[in-house]
N, C-alpha and C positions, 0 to 999 in steps of 0.2 A: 409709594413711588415705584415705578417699574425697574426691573434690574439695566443696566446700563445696556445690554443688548437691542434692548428692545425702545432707545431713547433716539429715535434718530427718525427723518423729515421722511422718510422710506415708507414708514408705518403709516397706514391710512387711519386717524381717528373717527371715532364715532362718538359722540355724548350721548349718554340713556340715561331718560329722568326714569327715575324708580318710584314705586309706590307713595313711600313716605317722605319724598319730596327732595331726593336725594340726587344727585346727577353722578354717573360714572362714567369712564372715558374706556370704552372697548377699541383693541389695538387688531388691524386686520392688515398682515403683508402685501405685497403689491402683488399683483401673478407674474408667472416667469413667463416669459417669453418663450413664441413656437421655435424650435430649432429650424435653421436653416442649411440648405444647398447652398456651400461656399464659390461655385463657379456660376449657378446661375439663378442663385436666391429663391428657387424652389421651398415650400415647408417640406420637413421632413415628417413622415405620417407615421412613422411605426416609433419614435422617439419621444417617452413621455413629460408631461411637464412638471417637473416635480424641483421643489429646492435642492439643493445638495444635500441636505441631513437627509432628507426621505429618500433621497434618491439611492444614497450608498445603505438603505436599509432592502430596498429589492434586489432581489437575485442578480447576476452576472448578465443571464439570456434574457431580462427585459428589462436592463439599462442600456443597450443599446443592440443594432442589427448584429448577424452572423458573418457581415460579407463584410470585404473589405474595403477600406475609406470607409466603414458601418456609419459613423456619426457624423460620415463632413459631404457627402455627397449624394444623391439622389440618383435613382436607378440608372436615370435616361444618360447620365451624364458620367456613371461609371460604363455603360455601356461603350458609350462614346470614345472613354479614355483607353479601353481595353483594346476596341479595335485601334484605333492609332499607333496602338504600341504592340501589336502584332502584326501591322504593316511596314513599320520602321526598325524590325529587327534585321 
């Protein structure tokens, strides 16, 4: 039986007959979703798609951008926000 983690409708199965007439149940997670541009639902391309265990095992510099809004925003649209807010100071 699998450990309790991995017991949940999330897990996509697969049945594999085996040679000697055996069937086994291999367990494959679902893929994570592309990140998105919270203003105008753009992907974000430099953000990769990884679970959160993998993810907090890569470095600092490619879990997310250098700039700022790095993970919520897309270039054109921090662009955007920057001048607005150097026009209305």
């Amino acid at each position: 039986m699998p450990k309790p983690s991995l017991r949940t409708r999330s897990e996509k199965q697969r049945f594999l007959r085996l040679p000697g007439g055996r069937t086994e149940i291999h367990r494959k997670c679902e893929k994570i979703g592309v990140s998105h541009c919270t203003r105008c639902g753009r992907t974000l391309s430099a953000v990769p798609r990884l679970i959160p265990s993998s993810l907090r095992k890569l470095p600092a510099t490619q879990r997310r951008l250098e700039r700022m809004y790095g993970n919520q925003l897309c270039h054109s649209c921090l662009q955007d926000l920057l001048k607005h807010e150097a026009r209305n100071l």
